[in-house]
C-alpha positions as CSV (number, residue, x, y, z in Angstrom):
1,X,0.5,31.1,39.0
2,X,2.0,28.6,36.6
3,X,-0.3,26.0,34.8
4,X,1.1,22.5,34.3
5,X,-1.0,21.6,31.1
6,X,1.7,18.8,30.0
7,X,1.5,17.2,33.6
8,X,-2.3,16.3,33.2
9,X,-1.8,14.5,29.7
10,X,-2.9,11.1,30.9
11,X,-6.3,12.9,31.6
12,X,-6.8,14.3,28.1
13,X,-5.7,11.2,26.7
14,X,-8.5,9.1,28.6
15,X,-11.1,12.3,27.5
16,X,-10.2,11.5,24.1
17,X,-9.7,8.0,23.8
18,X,-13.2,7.7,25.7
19,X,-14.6,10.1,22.3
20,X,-12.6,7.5,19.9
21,X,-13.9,4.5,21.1
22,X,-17.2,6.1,21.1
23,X,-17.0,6.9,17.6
24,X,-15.4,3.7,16.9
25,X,-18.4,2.2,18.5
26,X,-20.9,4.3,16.6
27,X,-19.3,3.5,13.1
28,X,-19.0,-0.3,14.0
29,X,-23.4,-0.3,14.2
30,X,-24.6,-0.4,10.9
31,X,-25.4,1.9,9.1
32,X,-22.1,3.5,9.6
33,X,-23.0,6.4,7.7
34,X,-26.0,7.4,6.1
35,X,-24.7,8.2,2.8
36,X,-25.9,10.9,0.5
37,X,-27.3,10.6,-3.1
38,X,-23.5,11.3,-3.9
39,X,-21.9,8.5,-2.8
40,X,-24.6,6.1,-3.9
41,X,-26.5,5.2,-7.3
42,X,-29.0,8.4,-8.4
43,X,-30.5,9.9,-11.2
44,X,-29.3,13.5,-12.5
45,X,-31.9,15.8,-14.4
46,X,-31.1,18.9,-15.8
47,X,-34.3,21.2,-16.5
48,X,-34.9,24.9,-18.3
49,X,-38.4,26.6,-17.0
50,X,-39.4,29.3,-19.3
51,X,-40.3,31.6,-16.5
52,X,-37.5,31.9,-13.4
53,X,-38.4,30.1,-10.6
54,X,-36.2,29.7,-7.3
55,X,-33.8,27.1,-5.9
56,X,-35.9,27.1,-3.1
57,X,-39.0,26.7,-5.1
58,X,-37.7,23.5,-6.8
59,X,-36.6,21.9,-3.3
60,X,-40.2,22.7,-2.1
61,X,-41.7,21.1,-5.2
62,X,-39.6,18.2,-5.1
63,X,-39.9,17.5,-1.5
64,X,-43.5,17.6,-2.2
65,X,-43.2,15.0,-4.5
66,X,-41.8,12.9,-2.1
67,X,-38.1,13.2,-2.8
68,X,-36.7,15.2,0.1
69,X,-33.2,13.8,-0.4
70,X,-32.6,16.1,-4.1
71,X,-29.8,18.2,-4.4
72,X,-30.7,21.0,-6.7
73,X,-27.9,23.4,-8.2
74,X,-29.1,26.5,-9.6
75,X,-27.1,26.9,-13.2
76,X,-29.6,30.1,-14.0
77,X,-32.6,31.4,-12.8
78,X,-34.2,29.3,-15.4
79,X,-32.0,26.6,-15.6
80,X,-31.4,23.7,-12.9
81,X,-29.3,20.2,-12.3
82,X,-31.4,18.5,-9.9
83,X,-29.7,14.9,-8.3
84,X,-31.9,12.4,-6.5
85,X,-31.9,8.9,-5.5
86,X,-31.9,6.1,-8.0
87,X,-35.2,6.6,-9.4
88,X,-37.4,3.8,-11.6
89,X,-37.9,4.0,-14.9
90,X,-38.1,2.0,-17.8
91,X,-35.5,1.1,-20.1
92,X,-34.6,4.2,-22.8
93,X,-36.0,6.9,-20.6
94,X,-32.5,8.5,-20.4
95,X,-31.5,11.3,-22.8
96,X,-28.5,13.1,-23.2
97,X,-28.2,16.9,-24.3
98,X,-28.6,17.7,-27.6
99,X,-26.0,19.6,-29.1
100,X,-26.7,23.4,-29.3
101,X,-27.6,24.8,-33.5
102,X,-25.1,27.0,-32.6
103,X,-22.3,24.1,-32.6
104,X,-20.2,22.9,-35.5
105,X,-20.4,23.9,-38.8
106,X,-22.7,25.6,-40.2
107,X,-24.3,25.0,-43.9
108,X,-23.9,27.5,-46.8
109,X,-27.2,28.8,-47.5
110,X,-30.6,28.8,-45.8
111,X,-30.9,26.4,-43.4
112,X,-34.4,24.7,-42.8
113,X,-36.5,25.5,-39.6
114,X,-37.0,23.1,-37.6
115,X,-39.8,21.9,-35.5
116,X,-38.9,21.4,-31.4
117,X,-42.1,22.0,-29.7
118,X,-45.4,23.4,-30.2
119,X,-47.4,26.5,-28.1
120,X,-50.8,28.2,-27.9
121,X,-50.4,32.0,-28.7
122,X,-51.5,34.2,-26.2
123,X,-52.0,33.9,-22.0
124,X,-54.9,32.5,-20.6
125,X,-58.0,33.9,-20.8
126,X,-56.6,36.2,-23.7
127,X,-59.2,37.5,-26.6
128,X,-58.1,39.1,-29.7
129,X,-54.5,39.3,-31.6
130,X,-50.7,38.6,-30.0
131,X,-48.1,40.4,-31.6
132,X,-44.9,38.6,-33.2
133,X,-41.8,40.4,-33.2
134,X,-38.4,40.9,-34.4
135,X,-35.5,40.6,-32.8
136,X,-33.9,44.3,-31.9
137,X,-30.2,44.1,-33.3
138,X,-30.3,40.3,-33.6
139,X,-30.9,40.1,-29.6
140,X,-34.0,37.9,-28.8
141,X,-34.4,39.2,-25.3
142,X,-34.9,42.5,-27.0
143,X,-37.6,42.9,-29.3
144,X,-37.7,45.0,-32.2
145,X,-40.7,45.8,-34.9
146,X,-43.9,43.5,-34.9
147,X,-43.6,41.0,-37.9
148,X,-47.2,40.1,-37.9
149,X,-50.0,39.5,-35.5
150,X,-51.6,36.2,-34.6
151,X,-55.4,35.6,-33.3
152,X,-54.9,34.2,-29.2
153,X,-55.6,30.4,-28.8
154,X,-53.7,29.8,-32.6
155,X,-51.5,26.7,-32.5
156,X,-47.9,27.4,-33.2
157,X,-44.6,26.0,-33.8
158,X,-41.5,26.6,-32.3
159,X,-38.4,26.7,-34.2
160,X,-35.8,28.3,-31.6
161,X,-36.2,29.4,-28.1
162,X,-33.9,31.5,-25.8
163,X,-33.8,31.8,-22.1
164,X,-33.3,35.9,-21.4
165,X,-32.9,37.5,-17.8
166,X,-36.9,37.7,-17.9
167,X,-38.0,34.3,-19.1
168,X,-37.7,32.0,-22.0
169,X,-38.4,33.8,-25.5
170,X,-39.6,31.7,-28.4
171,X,-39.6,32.4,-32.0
172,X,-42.3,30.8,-33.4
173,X,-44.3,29.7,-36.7
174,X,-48.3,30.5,-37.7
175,X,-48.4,30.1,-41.6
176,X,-46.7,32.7,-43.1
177,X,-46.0,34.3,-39.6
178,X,-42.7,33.8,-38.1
179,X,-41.6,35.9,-35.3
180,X,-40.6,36.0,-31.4
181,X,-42.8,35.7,-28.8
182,X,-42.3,36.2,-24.9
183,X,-43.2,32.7,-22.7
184,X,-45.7,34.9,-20.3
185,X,-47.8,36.0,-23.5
186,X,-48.4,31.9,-24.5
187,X,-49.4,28.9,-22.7
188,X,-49.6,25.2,-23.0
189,X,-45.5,25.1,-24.5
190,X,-45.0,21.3,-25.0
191,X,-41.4,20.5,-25.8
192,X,-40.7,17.7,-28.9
193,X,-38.6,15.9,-26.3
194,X,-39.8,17.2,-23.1
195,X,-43.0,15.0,-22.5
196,X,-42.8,11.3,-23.1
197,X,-44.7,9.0,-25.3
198,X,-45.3,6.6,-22.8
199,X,-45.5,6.3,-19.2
200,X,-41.6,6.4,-17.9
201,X,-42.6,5.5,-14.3
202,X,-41.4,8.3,-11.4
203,X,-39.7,10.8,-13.9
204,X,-43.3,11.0,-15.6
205,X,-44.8,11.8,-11.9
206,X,-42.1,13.8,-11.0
207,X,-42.3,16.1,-14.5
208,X,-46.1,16.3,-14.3
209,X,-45.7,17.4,-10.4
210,X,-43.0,20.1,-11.4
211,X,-45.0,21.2,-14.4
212,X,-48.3,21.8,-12.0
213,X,-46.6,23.6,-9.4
214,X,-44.1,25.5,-11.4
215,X,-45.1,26.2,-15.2
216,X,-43.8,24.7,-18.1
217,X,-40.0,23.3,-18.5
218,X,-37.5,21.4,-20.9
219,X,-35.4,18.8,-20.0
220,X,-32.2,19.2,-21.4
221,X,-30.9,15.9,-19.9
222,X,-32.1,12.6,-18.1
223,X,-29.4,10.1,-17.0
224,X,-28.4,7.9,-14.5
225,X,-25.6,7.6,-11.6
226,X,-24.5,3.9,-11.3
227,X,-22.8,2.7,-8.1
228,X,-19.6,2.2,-9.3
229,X,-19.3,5.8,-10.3
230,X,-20.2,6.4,-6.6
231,X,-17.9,3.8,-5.6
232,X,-15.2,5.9,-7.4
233,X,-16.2,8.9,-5.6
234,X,-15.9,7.3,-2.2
235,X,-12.4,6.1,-2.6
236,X,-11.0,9.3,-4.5
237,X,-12.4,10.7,-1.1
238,X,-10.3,8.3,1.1
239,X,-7.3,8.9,-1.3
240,X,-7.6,13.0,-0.8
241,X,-7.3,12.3,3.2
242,X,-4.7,9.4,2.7
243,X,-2.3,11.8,0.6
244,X,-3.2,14.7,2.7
245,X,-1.8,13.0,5.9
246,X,1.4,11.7,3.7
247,X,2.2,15.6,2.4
248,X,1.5,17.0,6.2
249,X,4.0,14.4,7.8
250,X,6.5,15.2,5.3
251,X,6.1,18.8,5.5
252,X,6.2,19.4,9.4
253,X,8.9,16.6,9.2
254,X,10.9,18.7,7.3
255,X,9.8,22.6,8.5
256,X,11.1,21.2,12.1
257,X,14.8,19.7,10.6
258,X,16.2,22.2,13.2
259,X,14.4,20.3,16.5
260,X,15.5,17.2,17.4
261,X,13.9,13.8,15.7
262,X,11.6,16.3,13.4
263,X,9.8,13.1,12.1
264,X,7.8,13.0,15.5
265,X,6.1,16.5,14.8
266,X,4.8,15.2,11.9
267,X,4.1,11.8,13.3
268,X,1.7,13.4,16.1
269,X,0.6,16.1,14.1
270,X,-1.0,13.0,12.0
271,X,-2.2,11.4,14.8
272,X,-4.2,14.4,16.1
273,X,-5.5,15.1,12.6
274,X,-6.9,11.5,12.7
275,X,-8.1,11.9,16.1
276,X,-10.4,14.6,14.6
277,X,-11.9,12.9,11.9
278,X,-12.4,9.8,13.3
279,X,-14.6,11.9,16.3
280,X,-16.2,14.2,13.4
281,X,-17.2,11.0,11.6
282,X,-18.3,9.4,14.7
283,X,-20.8,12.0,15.0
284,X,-22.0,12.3,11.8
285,X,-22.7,8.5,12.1
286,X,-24.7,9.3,15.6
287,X,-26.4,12.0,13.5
288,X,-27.5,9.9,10.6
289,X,-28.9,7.4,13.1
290,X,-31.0,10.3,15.1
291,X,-31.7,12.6,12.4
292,X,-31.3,11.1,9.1
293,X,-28.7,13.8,8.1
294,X,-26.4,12.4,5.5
295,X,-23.1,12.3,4.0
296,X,-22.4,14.3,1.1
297,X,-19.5,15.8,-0.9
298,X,-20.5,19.0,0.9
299,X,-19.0,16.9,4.3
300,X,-16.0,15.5,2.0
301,X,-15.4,19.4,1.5
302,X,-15.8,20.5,5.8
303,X,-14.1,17.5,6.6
304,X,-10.7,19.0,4.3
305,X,-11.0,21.8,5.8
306,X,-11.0,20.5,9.5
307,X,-7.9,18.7,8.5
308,X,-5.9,22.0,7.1
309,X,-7.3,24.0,10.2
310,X,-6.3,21.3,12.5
311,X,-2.8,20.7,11.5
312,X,-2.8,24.8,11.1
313,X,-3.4,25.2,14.5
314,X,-1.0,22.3,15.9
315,X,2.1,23.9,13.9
316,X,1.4,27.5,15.4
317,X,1.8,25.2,18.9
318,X,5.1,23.6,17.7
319,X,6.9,26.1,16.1
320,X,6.5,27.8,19.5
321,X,8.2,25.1,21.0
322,X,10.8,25.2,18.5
323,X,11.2,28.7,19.7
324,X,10.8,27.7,23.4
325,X,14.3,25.1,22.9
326,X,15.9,27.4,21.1
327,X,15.4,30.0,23.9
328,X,15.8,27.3,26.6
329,X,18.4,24.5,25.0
330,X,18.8,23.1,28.8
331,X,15.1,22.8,29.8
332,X,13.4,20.0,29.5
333,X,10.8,19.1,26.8
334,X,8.1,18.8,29.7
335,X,9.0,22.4,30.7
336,X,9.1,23.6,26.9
337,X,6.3,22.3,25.8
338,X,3.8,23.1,28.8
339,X,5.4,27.2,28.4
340,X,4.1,26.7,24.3
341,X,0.6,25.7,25.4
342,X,0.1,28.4,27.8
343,X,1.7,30.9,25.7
344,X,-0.8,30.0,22.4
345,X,-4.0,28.7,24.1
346,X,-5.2,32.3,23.9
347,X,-4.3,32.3,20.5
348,X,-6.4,29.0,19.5
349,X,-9.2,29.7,21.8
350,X,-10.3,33.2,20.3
351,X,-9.4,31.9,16.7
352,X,-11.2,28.8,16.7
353,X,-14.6,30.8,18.5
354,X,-14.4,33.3,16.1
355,X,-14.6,30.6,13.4
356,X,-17.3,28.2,15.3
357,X,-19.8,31.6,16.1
358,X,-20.0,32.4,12.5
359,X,-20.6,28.9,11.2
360,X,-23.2,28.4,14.1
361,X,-24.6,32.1,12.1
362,X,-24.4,30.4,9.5
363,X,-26.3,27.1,10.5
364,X,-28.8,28.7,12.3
365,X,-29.3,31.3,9.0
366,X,-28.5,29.2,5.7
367,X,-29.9,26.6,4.3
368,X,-29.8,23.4,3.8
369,X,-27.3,23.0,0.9
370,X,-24.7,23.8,3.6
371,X,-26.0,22.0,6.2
372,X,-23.6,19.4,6.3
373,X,-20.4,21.6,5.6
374,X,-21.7,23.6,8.9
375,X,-21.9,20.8,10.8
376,X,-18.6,19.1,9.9
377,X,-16.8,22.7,10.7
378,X,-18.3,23.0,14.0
379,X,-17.5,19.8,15.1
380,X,-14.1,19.1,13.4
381,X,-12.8,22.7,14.7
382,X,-13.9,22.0,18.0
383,X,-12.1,18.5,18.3
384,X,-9.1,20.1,16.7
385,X,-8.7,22.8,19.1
386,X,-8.9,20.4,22.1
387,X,-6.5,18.2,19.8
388,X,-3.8,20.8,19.0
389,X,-3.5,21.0,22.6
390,X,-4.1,18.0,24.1
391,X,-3.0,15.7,22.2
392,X,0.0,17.0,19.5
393,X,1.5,18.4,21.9
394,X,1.1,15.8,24.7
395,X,2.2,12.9,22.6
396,X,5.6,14.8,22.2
397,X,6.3,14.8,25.8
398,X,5.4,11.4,26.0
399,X,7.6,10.0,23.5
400,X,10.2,11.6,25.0
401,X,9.6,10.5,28.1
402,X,9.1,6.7,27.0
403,X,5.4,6.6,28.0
404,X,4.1,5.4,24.4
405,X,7.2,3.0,24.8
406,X,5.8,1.3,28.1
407,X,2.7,1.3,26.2
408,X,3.4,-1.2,23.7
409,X,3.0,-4.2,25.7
410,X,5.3,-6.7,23.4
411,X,8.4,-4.0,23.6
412,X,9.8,-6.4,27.3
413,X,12.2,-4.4,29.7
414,X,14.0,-6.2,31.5
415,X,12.6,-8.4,34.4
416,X,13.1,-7.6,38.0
417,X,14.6,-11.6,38.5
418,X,17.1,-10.5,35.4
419,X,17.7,-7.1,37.3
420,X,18.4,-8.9,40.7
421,X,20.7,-11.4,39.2
């Protein structure tokens, strides 16, 4: 039984030029799409706990707090950069890090101690004397012989902390005392920097809600994302897909030199990979209408790779009709073509399922911080299966055949009165 794929073209042409408009349609109502704390003005934190919490502790905290939309990335099991929405605060309640002792040169000599937070010796509820230690073979995570011993509830100074595999260690001052002392044997750790003066409006909520539900923490940094930053990340993400298209039409252009007019491969391999975003962003905009889910850099990243698995999967199809005229010089395209499709649609079928059953694993498994790459792979994949296909392919056949000719209503053949005459 042979299957004449290329013969019902005009079909998948009006399936996906029904799922264009669509998306068209969907990206015309406003808000195109709802965009992510990435592509719009936010505030960046980045935090240090003394005891290890969980990424998916500090989601739960700040979604608590009313800030669902934060993007937290784990830097250490103490250590955190947390990005949410633009938040208000008060003029000079943005720091930047502090460079590290460590940095620079260092002076000859002693240097002085100084002063960057204060404690309470010993865990709550603890009677009698804490231990201060030294460090074993100048490691602070690893303690050596006790320096001196300190009464539980004295007020202390810190002077250097560390954070270790097992929590934050601090070395710390008690009159004559100085040694290192673990974060779980002390309580009440205020930083110099960490808590504000004054009231600085949501961070102060926010820090006091993270401090209550997860211990004690140091913010390293405090600063703002302004819109035109954003701005700049939108259009460096337009530019990647703009010169993306450019180097794929060049490249099939030039892979297919042997067929004849190569520069329609790549012409209609671009066309199909736009076919694909334009559906994938047309429902991501139905999605962030529905279900609030948003644009991020995460989507930026799935949406790349849609475009490199699309235009994968739409060479494999033309270099098999590249083999099909070489085979068959006398055959027509139509006939070439159509044997290619039914000769790879195997081939797509199992590769793309294999690829959309793991990321619906995935989906259904991971969490949210992939959400949106998921989603992007599922749908772009799918559309550039049917694409590779139904449309690369097609268009081919079609511009050989003068159909996309006929379509272009200002290109006049001759009239029948001219033809008659």
């Amino acid at each position: 039984m042979k299957f004449d794929l290329v013969g019902s073209r005009k079909w998948l042409y009006l399936i996906s030029g029904a799922a264009v408009l669509l998306s068209l349609v969907l990206l015309a109502i406003p808000p195109s799409l709802r965009l992510g704390i990435e592509f719009t003005a936010g505030t960046t934190a980045q935090i240090r706990f003394q005891k290890p919490v969980s990424e998916v502790e500090v989601r739960a905290a700040y979604e608590a707090l009313g800030h669902p939309e934060a993007r937290v990335q784990a830097i250490s099991s103490l250590e955190y950069l947390i990005r949410t929405r633009e938040l208000q605060v008060p003029p000079g309640s943005f720091t930047t890090p502090s460079a590290s002792p460590d940095e620079g040169l260092r002076p000859v000599g002693p240097t002085p101690a100084t002063t960057i937070g204060t404690l309470t010796v010993g865990a709550k509820d603890a009677t009698g004397k804490v231990s201060l230690r030294s460090p074993f073979a100048d490691d602070a995570c690893n303690f050596g012989t006790v320096t001196g011993e300190v009464d539980a509830g004295t007020k202390a100074d810190v002077i250097e902390t560390k954070a270790c595999p097992e929590g934050t260690v601090y070395r710390v001052v008690s009159g004559s005392t100085v040694g290192w002392i673990k974060a779980s044997d002390t309580q009440n750790y205020v930083s110099a920097t960490a808590r504000p003066a004054q009231d600085q409006g949501e961070r102060t909520t926010i820090e006091n809600g993270l401090r209550e539900r997860l211990g004690d923490f140091e913010v390293l940094e405090f600063s703002g994302v302004s819109a035109t930053v954003s701005g700049t990340t939108v259009r460096n993400a337009a530019i990647a897909v703009a010169v993306a298209s450019l180097f794929i039409l060049i490249y099939i252009a030039f892979a297919f030199a042997s067929v004849p007019s190569p520069i329609r491969y790549g012409t209609c391999a671009v066309i199909a990979m736009l076919h694909d975003v334009i559906i994938t962003l047309g429902a991501f905009s139905l999605f962030g209408k529905l279900f609030g889910i948003e644009v991020n850099l995460m989507f930026v990243t799935g949406l790349l790779t849609v475009i490199g698995f699309s235009v994968h999967d739409t060479i494999v199809i033309f270099d098999r009709i590249r083999e099909n005229i070489r085979q068959a010089p006398n055959a027509s395209l139509h006939e070439n073509v159509n044997a290619a499709i039914v000769q790879t649609v195997a081939r797509s079928l199992n590769t793309s399922l294999t690829v959309l059953i793991t990321a619906a694993a995935m989906l259904l498994l991971g969490g949210a911080t992939i959400q949106s790459f998921l989603l992007v792979i599922l749908i772009g994949i799918t559309a550039g299966t049917y694409s590779s296909i139904g449309i690369a392919a097609q268009l081919l056949v079609s511009w050989e055949t003068g159909e996309l000719a006929r379509l272009a209503f200002w290109r006049r053949t001759p009239s029948t009165a001219e033809s008659a005459g």
